[in-house]
C-alpha positions in Angstrom: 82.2 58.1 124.6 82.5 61.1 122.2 81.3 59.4 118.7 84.6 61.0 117.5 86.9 59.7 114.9 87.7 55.8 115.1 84.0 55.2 117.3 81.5 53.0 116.0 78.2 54.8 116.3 76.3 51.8 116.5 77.5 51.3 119.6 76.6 54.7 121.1 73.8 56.1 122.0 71.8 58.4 119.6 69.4 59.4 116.5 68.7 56.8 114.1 67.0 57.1 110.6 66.4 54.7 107.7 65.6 55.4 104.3 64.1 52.5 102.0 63.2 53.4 98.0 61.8 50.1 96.3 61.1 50.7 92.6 58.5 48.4 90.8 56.8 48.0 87.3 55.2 51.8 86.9 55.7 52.7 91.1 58.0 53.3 93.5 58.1 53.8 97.1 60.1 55.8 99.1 60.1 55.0 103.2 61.3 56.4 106.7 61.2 56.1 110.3 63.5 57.6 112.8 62.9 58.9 116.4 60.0 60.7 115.7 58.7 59.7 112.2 57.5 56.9 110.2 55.7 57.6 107.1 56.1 56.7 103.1 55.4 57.9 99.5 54.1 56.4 96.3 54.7 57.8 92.9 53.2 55.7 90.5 54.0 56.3 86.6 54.3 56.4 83.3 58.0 56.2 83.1 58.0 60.2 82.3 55.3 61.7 84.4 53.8 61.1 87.9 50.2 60.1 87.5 49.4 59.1 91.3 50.8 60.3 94.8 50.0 57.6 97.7 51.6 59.0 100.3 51.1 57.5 104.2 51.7 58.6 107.5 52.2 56.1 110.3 53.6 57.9 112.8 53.7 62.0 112.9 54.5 64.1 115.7 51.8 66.6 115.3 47.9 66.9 115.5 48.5 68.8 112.6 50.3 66.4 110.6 47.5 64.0 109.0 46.2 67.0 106.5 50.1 67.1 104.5 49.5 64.1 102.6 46.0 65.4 100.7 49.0 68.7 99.8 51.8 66.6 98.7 49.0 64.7 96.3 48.6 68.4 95.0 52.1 69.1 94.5 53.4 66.7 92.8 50.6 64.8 90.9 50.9 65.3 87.0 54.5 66.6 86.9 57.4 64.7 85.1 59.8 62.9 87.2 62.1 64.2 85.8 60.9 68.2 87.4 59.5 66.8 91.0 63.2 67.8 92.5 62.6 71.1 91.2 58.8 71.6 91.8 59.5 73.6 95.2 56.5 74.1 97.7 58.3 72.3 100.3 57.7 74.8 103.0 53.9 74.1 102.6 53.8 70.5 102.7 55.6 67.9 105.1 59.4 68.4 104.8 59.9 64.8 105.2 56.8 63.8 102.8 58.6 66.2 100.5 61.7 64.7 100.1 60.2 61.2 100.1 59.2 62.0 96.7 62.0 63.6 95.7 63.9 60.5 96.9 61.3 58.4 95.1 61.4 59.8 91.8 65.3 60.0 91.6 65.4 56.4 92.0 62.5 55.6 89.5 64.8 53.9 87.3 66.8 52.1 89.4 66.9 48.2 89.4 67.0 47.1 92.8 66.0 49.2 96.2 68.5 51.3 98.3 69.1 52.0 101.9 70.3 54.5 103.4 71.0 54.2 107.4 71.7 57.5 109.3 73.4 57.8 112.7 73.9 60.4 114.7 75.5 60.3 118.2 74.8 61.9 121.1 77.1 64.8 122.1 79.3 64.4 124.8 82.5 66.5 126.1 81.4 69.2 123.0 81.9 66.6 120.0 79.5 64.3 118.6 79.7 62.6 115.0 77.2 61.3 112.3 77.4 58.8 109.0 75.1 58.0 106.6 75.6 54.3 104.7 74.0 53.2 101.6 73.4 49.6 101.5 75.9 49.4 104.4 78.4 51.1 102.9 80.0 54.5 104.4 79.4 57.3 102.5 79.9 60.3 104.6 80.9 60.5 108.1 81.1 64.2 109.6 82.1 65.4 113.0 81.1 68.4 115.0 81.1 70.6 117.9 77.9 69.1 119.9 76.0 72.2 117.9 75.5 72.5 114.6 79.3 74.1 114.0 81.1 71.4 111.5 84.5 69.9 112.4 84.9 67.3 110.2 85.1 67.4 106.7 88.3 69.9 106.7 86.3 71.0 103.2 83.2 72.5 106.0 85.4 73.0 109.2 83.8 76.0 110.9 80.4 76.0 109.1 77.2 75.8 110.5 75.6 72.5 109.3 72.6 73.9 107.9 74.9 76.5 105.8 76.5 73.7 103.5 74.4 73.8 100.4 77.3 75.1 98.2 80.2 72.5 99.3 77.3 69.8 98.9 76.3 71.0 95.4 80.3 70.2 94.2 79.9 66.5 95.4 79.3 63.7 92.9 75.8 63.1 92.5 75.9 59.7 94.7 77.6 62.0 97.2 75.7 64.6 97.0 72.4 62.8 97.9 73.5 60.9 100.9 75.5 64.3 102.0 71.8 66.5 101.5 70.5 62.9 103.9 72.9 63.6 106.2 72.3 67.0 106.9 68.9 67.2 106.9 69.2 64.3 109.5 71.9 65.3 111.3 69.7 68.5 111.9 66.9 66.8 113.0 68.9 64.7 115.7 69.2 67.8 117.5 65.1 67.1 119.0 67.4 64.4 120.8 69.1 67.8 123.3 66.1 69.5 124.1 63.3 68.5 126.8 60.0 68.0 124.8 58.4 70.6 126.5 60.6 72.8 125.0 59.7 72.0 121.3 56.0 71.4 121.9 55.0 75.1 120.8 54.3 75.0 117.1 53.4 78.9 117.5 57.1 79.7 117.8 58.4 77.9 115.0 59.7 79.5 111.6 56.9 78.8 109.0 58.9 75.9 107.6 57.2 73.2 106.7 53.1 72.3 106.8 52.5 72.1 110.6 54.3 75.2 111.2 52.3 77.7 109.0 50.8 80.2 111.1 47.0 79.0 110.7 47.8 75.3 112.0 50.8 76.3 114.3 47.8 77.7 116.2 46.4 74.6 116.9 49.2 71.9 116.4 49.4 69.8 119.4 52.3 67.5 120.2 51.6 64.2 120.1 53.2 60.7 118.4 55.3 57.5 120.0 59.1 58.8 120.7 61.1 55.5 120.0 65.1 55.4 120.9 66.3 52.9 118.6 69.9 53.1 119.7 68.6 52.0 123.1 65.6 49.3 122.2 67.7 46.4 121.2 66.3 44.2 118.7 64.4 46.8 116.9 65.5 49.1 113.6 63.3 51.6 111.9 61.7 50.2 108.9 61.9 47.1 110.2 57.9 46.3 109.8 57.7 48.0 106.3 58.0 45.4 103.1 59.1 48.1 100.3 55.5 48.8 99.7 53.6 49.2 102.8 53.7 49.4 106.3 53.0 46.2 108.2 52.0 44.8 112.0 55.3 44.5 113.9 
């Protein structure tokens, strides 16, 4: 099994992520889990500006971790919804805290919650494939080379997946978002290829995101519950979280 063109990838082995954003009366709540992450954000509101940042981490995968959310309350407390996309500071604060809120305050508005379900398979015979659905409807499916070289859309055929910024920014918006979802996850599947002693050395990493600046990659430990939700039948990330907060499974 390849998870090339005509595959279902829920029936093949590999990287699973959820995304859940629940707006409210003055909140709302953006939510993930995947392989190695489970965490949420808050923004609650005024309908203009971001007046509080409630951001929680349930499941991290460094020692490191727990101090992002006090930075993320930093970043984006006080500034207008409609800025937090622009607000930057990513690279010190937890990528995936990050674009919670950016997720979050996109979907402010909105009338009902959205999901988004990414799936990525695992590479086989140099192919491997990933989608992205929103409310379980395909939005993108993409196909590459069991690395990060695109083969599928013909638009990105040849690229290097983390080198698509300009063919995303000519998508629709809705396109655009699950596509910028996609990648970022897509990406992240790759922890799936390489043995986790082999990715346990924060010290080596680019200075990318919180963990990984130089005076906590120093100390960052590897830690946090690995779960294979492609292979743990029965269970789907987010799957103990109610839109607002994280409960006992």
């Amino acid at each position: 099994m390849t998870g090339g063109a005509g595959e279902r990838l829920d029936d093949l082995s590999g990287y699973r992520r959820r995304f859940l954003v629940t707006p409210g009366a003055g909140w709302v709540t953006a939510a993930l889990e995947d392989d190695y992450h489970s965490m949420a954000v808050t923004l609650v509101h005024d309908g203009t500006t971001v007046t509080a940042v409630e951001p929680v981490m349930e499941r991290a995968p460094w020692t490191t971790c727990p101090g992002a959310p006090l930075t993320l309350v930093e970043t984006f407390t006080g500034v207008a919804l409609a800025d937090v996309a622009a607000r930057g500071e990513k690279s010190v604060n937890c990528t995936h805290l990050h674009d919670l809120a950016t997720l979050a305050a996109a979907h402010a508005g909105d009338a009902g919650p959205t999901r988004y379900d990414i799936l990525v398979s695992d590479h086989h015979d140099g192919r491997n494939a990933s989608e992205i659905r929103r409310n379980g409807q395909l939005v993108h499916r993409w196909e590459m080379d069991g690395g990060f070289t695109m083969r599928v859309p013909d638009a990105v055929a040849g690229q290097n997946i983390m080198k698509l910024r300009g063919w995303i920014e000519t998508l629709a918006p809705a396109e655009k978002e699950a596509a910028k979802l996609l990648q970022w996850g897509s990406i992240v599947a790759h922890g799936r290829t390489r043995p986790i002693d082999q990715q346990s050395d924060a010290s080596k990493m680019p200075p990318s995101c919180y963990t990984f600046q130089p005076e906590k990659a120093a100390v960052a430990k590897r830690v946090g519950l690995i779960i294979d939700f492609s292979l743990d039948e029965g269970r789907e990330p987010l799957d103990h979280f109610d839109g607002r907060q994280f409960v006992a499974p």
